[in-house]
C-alpha positions, 0 to 999 in steps of 0.5 A, spaced: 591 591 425 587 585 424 584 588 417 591 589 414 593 582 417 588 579 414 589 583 407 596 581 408 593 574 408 596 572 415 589 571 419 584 566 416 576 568 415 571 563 419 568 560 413 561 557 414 562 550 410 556 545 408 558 541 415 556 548 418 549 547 416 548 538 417 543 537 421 538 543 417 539 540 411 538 532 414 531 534 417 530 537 410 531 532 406 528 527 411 521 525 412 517 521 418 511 517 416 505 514 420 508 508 425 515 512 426 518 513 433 521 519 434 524 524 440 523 531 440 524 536 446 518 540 449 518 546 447 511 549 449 506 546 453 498 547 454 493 543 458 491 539 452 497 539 448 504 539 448 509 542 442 515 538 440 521 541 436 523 534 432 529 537 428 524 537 423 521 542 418 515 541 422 513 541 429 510 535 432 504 535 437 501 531 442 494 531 444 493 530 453 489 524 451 495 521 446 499 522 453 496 519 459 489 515 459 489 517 466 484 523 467 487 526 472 492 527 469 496 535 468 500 536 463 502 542 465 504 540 472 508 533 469 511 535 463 516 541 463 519 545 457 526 541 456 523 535 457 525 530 451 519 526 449 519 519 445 513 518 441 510 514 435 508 519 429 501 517 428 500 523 422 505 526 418 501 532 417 495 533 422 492 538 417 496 545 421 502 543 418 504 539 424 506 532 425 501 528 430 505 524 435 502 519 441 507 518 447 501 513 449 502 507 445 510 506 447 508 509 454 504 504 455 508 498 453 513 501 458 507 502 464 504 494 462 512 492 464 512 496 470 504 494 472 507 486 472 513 487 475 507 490 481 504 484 480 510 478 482 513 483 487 506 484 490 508 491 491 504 496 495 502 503 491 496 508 492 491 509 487 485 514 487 478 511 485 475 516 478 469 513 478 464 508 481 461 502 477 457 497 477 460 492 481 466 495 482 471 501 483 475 504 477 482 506 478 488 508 474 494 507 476 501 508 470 496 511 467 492 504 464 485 503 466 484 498 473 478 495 476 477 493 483 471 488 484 467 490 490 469 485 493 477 487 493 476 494 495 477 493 502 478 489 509 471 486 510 464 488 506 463 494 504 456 496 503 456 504 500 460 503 494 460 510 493 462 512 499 469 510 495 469 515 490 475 520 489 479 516 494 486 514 495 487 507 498 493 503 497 493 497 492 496 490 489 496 488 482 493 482 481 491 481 474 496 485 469 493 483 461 496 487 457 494 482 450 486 483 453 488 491 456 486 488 463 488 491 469 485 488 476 487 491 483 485 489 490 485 494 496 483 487 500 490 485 500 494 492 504 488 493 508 488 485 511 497 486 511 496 493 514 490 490 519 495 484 520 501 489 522 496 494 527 496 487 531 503 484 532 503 492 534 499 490 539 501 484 542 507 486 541 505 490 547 502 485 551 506 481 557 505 474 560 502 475 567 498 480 565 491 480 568 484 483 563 478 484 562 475 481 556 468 478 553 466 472 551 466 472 543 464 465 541 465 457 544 468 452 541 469 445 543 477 446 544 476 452 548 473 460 547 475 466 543 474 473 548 474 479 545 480 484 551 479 490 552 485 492 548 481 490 542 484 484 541 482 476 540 485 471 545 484 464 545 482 461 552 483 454 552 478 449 555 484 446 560 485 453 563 478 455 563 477 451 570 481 447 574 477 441 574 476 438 568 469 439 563 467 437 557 466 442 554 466 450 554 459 452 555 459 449 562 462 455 565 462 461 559 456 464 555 457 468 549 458 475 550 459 474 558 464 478 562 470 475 564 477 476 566 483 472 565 491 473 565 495 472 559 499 467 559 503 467 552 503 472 546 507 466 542 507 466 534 503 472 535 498 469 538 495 470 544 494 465 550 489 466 556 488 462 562 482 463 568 484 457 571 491 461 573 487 467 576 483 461 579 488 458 582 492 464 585 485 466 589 485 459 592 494 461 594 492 467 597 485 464 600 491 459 603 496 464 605 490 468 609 488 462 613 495 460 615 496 468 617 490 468 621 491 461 624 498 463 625 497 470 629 493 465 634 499 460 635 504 465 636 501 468 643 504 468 649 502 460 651 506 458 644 512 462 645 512 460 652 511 452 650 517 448 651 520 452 656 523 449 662 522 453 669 
């Protein structure tokens, strides 16, 4: 019935028309040349390339170090078919018929702006170490190359720098250059935040009253510094070292002397201690024990019977 229809003129045909064909005929009559951007979707992917289609008579393809500068870096786990790529052609013909493309050279102006974002935010991120050399530790981190001076690689010193390679510690950016491609980072700044944090934690712990043994760490002329045996630092000023008044620490203290002292507060997170107070408190219940045995004796027979009239 549709064939007769047709005959009879009735039912239109599907005419394919020059509209149909529009973007073939665009992509064949257009052409990239070195320095142009383009976007293209992910249509094969290798561990040292992945192949573009452009909507072009020719494929692109990016090698892996046109990507990503990180050497850790794996194509075939980050980048998927489908994806779509903007790159920079950096050879309309590579010499197989293909368009060379780098995706780094605009992924790394994004990377320089996301690398100084870290910086002014002070953000906090991890970065595993690729490499040890001399006076520092190589780390990249949105795919630049960064250096961490030996001297910002940790809390405090370290001294085996090699201990550190192919770890993951967590860094701030503190220098972000992109004009002079220089990337400086320091895992000093989060471990000293995250040392600082552990503390608070642990003086949050703490209560007034409470009574510690600790050793003496070091004497200066407004009191002493003692290590407790939860770890912490305290400060034991002169004033609570004695009830009677001297003149300077080291009359009473020793460095490395065992003590004990009462915690008296934990404000500002700092940790006040006191000997005075444990001192004064024996000398009450030294007190309290002596009016007891006193009393005991006083409250015999003769005493009850005192004042009595017969």
């Amino acid at each position: 019935m549709s064939e007769e229809l047709k005959e009879a003129g009735l039912v239109e045909e599907n005419v394919e028309t020059m509209d149909d064909y529009k973007d073939e005929l665009e992509a064949s009559f257009k052409r990239v040349k070195k320095g142009d951007v383009v976007t293209g979707t992910v249509v094969h992917v290798t561990e040292d390339m992945v192949l573009l289609d452009l909507k072009y008579f020719a494929q692109g393809v990016i090698q892996k170090e046109d990507i990503n500068g990180d050497p850790d870096f794996h194509l075939l786990q980050e980048i998927h078919q489908g994806d779509e790529i903007t790159a920079t052609v950096l050879s309309p013909d590579d010499g197989e018929g293909n368009v060379l493309l780098s995706a780094k050279l605009l992924g790394d102006q994004k990377a320089w702006e996301k690398l100084n974002a870290l910086r002014e935010d002070r953000t906090v991120v991890n970065a595993k170490i690729t490499e040890i050399v001399k006076g520092g530790a190589v780390a990249y981190l949105e795919g630049i190359r960064g250096f961490i001076p030996a001297s910002k690689l940790a809390a405090g010193y370290v001294e085996h720098l090699e201990e550190y390679n192919g770890k993951t510690i967590e860094v701030t950016v503190i220098t972000a250059d992109e004009e002079n491609k220089k990337l400086i980072l320091s895992g000093k700044e989060p471990a000293l935040l995250k040392l600082k944090e552990e503390k608070n934690q642990k003086i949050a712990k703490c209560q007034a009253g409470a009574v510690m043994e600790g050793t003496v760490d070091s004497l200066k002329d407004y009191g002493a510094f003692i290590n407790l045996e939860n770890g912490l630092t305290g400060l034991l000023h002169i004033s609570q070292i004695s009830s009677q008044r001297i003149k300077h620490p080291g009359v009473v203290l020793k460095e490395g002397q065992k003590v004990k002292v009462k915690i008296l507060s934990t404000a500002d997170n700092k940790i006040s201690l006191s000997m005075k107070a444990l001192e004064e408190e024996e000398e009450l219940t030294e007190e309290v024990f002596d009016y007891q045995e006193t009393g005991s004796a006083s409250t015999g027979l003769s005493s009850l019977l005192k004042g009595l009239k017969f």
